[in-house]
C-alpha positions as CSV (number, residue, x, y, z in Angstrom):
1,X,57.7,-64.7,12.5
2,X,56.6,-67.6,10.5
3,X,58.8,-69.7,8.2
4,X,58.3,-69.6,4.5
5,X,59.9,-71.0,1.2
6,X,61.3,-68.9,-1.2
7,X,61.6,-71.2,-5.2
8,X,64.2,-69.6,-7.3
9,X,64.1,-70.4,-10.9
10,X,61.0,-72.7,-11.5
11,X,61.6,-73.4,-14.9
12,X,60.7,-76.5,-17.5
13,X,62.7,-76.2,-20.7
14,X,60.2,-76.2,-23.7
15,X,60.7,-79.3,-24.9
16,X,59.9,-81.0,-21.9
17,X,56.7,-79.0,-20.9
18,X,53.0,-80.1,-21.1
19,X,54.0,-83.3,-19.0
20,X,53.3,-82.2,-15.1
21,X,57.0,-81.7,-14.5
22,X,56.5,-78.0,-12.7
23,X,53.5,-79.6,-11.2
24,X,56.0,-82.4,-9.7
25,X,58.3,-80.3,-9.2
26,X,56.2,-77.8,-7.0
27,X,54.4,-80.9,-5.1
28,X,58.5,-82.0,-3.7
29,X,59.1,-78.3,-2.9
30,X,55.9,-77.8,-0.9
31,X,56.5,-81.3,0.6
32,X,60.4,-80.1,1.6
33,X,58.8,-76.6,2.6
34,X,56.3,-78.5,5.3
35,X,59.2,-80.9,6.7
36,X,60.5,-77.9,7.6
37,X,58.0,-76.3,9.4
38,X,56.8,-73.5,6.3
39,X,54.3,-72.0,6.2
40,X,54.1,-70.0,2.5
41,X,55.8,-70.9,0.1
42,X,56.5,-68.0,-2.5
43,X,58.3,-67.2,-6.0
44,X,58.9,-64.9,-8.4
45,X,58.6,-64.5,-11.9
46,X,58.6,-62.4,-14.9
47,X,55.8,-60.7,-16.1
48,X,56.4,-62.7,-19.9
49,X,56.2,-65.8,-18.6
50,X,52.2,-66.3,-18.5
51,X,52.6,-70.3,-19.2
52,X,54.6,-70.5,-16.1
53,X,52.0,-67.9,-14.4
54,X,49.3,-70.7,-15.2
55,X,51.2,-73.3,-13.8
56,X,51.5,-71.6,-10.5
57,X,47.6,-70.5,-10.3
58,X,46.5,-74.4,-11.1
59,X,48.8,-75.4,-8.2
60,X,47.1,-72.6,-5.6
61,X,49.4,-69.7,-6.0
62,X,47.6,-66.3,-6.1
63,X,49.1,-63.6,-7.6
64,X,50.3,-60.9,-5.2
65,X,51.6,-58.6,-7.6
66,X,52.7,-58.9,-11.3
67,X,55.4,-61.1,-10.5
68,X,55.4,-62.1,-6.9
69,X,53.2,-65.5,-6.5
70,X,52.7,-67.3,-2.9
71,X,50.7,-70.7,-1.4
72,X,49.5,-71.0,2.0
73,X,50.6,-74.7,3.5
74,X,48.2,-75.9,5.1
């Protein structure tokens, strides 16, 4: 069984947003998730959250289902 990350409340508030903070945010998570010998890292979020959605697909995310999004670490 492989080892993979699980993010938990990925969130910017609005008035900080538009200034790469997921994107940093996401780049120190997958660098935690590969000194720790991860694989996948994967999160979950709501369906109305479609700027956060974006986010995650720019990074490399696909979309598993509606909500579920994972990243292969390569």
């Amino acid at each position: 069984m492989n080892t993979y990350a699980i993010l938990n409340h990925v969130c910017v508030k609005p008035e900080y947003r538009r200034h790469d903070i997921a994107t940093r945010m996401l780049v120190e998570c997958e660098k935690i998730s590969k000194q720790n010998g991860c694989v996948c890292m994967e999160l979950w979020s709501n369906n109305f959250r479609k700027p956060a959605h974006e986010c995650y697909k720019n990074y490399g995310f696909i979309i598993n289902d509606a909500k579920f999004f994972s990243k292969e670490i390569n």
